[in-house]
C-alpha positions in Angstrom: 0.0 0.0 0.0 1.6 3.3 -1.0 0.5 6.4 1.3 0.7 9.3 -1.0 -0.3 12.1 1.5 0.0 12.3 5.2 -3.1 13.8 6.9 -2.0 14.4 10.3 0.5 12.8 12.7 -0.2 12.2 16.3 2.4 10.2 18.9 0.7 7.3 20.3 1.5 4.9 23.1 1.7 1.5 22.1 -1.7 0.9 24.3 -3.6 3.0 22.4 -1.8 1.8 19.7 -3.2 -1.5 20.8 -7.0 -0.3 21.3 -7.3 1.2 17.3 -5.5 -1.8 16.1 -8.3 -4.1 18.2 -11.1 -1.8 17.0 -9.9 -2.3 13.5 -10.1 -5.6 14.0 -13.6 -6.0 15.2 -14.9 -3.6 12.5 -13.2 -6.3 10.1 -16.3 -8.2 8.5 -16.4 -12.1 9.5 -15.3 -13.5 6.4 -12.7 -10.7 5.5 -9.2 -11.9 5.7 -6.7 -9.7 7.5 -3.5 -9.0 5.8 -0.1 -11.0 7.2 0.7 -7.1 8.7 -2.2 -6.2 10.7 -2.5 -9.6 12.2 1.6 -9.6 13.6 0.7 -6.1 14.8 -2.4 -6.6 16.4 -0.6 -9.9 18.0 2.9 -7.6 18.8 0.7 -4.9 20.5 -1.5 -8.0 22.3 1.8 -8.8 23.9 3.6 -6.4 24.9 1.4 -3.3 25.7 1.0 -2.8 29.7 -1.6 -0.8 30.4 -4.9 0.6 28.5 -4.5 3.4 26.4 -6.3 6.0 28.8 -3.7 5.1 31.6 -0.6 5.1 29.1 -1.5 8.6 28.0 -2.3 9.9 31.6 1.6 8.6 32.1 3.0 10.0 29.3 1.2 13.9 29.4 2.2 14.0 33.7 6.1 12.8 32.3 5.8 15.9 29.6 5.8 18.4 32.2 8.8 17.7 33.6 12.3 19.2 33.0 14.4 17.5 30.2 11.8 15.9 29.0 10.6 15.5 25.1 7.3 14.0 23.9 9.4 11.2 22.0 10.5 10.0 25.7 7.6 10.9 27.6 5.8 8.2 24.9 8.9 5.8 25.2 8.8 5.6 28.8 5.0 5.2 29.4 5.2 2.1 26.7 8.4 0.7 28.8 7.7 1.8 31.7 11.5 1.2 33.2 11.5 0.4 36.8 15.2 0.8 38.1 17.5 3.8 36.5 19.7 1.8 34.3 16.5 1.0 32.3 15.6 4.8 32.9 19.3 6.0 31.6 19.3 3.5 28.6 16.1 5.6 27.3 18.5 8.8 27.8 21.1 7.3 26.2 21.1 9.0 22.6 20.3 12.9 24.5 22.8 14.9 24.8 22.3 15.4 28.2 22.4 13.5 31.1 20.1 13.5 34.1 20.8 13.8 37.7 19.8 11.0 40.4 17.0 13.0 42.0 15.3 13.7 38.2 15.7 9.9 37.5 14.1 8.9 40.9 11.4 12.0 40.3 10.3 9.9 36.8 10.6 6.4 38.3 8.2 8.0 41.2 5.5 8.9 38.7 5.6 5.3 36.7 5.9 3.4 40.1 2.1 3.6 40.2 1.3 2.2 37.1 3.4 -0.7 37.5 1.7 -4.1 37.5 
């Protein structure tokens, strides 16, 4: 399929991700076939996404207003949701800056709720 215009461009977590991929799915008549793509994705996003989409994106917009934070990790972080600072500082990792021991404990305080 060949995308010769883009609309609009929104960052997603990979929950909500996960929801329009499922509602795609049940929209899908019963006797259409998906295509090899959607199915690995819906399966990939079945897997591995950790919370609901509401929750993700409550996660990533409290992350966004901290210091030295972009939207790109803010949405990166809420999908991982990293639970020690090595896993926090590996996100970091192509920045240009680093972060300090109280700002990695202040993000690992805000996803410590939404942890399973």
């Amino acid at each position: 399929m060949l995308v010769k215009e883009v609309i609009s461009e929104e960052l997603l977590t990979f929950a909500e991700a996960k929801e329009i991929l499922n509602s795609i799915k049940d929209k899908q008549k019963d006797d259409e076939e998906s295509s090899f793509e959607k199915r690995k994705a819906i399966a990939h996003a079945n897997k591995f996404a950790k919370t609901d989409g509401k929750t993700s994106r409550e996660l990533a917009d409290k992350l966004a207003g901290l210091d030295k934070m972009k939207a790109e990790i803010a949405i990166k972080i809420a999908d991982l949701m990293p639970t020690t600072r090595d896993n926090l500082r590996s996100i970091y990792a192509k920045e240009r800056f680093t972060l300090t021991e109280d700002e990695l404990d202040k993000i690992l305080d805000l996803v410590e709720p939404y942890c399973d």
